[in-house]
N, C-alpha and C positions, 0 to 999 in steps of 0.2 A: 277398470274405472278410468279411462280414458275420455279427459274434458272435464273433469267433474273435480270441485275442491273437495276434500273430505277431510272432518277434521278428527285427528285422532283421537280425541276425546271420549267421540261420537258414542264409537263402539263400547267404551267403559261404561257408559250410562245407560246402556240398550237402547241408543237411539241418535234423539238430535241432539247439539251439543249445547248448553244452555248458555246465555249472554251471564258474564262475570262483572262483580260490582256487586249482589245485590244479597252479599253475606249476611251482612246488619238488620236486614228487611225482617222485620218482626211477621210470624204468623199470621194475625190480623191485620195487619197493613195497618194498625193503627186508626182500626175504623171499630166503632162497637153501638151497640143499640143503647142510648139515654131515652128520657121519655119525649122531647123532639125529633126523635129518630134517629137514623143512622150519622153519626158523627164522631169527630176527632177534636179529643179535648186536648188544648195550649196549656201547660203549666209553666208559667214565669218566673223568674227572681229577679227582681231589678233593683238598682239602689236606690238614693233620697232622690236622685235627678233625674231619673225615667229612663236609667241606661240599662238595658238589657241584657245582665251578667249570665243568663243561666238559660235555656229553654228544654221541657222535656215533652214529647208528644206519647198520648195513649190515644186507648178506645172512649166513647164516650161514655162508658159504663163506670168506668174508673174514678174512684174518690180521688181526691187533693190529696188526702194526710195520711195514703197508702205513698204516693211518690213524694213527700215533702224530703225525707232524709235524703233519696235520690237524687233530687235536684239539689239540693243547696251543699252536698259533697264539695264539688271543683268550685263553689263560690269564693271566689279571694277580691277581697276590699281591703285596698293600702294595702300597709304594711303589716296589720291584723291577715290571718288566716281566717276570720271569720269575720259577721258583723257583730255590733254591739247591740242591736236592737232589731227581731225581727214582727213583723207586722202584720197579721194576716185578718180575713173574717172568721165567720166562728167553725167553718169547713176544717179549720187547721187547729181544734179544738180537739187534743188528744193524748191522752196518757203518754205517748211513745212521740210524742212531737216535742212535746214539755219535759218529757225524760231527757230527748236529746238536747232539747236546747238548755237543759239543767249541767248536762253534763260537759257543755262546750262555754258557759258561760256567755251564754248571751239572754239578755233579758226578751222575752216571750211576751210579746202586745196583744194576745188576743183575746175577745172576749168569752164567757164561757156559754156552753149552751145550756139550755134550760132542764135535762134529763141530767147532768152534772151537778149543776146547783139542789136537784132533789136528790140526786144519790148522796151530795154532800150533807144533806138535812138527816139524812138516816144515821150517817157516820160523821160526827162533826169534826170539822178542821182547820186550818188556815185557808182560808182563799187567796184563788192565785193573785196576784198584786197587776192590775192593770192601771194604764193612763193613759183617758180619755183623749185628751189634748192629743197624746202624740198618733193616737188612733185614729184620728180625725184625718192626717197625712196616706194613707194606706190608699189614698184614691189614686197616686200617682201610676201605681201596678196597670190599673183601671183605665188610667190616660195612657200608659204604654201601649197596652193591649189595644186599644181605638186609634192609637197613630199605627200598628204594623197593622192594621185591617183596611189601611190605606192602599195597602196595595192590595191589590181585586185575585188575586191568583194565593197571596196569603189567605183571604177572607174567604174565598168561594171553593178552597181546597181544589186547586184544579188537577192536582198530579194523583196520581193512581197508586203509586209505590210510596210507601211511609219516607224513603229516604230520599227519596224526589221533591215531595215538600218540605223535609227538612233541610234542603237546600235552597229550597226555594225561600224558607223565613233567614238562612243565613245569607243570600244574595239581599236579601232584602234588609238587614239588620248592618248589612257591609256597605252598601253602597248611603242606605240616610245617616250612617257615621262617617264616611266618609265624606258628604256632603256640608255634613256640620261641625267636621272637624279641621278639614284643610280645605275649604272653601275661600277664596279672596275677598267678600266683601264681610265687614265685622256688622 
């Protein structure tokens, strides 16, 4: 084999040798059929100021309140290990979301859905305790999501590999904090 690179690799795999990096790379690439088609659902955590503490990427098949405990894991606000208040719509409406956030002490903002409130009619109970007012705030997630859609390559999914975009939303989550945090004019 004179002239020719070969990589030793090659031979363990019965063949060509694969490019490295793409261990992370979920099966699906984090693409799935929702009833708009084929897409890649954003799940966020941000805090009260529209900072973007947390992101987790699925299929677009995937509910919210299947990845809520997944995402809000590594959430760390101050000096708390968790928050005091979390906010959701009624997607985040679930035994095992309210379990956990029973269990971590944090008070649970969200409203219930209508198949709950009649399961509740059957077996009567305490209702969960919500407030309007602070619920009202829950749009800032919503204004998060619409500022990183600013960038055309976060919005239009341009990368192929699941972990290609999620580089792309952390270039993109690095450079407008960066911008608005050591920026020189106030």
């Amino acid at each position: 084999m004179r002239g020719r690179h070969v990589d030793p690799r090659a031979r363990r795999r019965g063949g060509r040798a694969e490019k490295g990096g793409a261990a992370a790379e979920p099966a699906d690439h984090a693409l799935g059929r929702s009833r708009g088609g084929w897409g890649t659902k954003l799940h966020l955590a941000c805090d009260g100021a529209g900072t973007i503490t947390a992101f987790r990427l699925t299929g677009g098949q995937i509910n919210e309140c299947s990845e809520a405990v997944a995402l809000l894991d590594p959430v760390r606000i101050g000096r708390r290990r968790r928050p005091r208040r979390l906010l959701g719509d009624k997607a985040y409406s679930s035994r095992a979301i309210r379990a956990w956030a029973k269990r971590h002490h944090i008070h649970l903002v969200v409203p219930e859905r209508a198949d709950q409130i009649e399961h509740r009619s059957h077996r009567p109970g305490r209702r969960p305790r919500f407030e309007r007012e602070t619920y009202r705030s829950r749009n800032v997630v919503e204004r998060a999501v619409g500022w990183l859609k600013r960038w055309r390559r976060v919005a239009t999914r341009s990368e192929k590999l699941a972990v290609c975009f999620h580089a792309a939303i952390c270039l993109a989550l690095s450079v407008t904090y960066a911008a608005k945090h050591f920026s020189d004019t106030t």
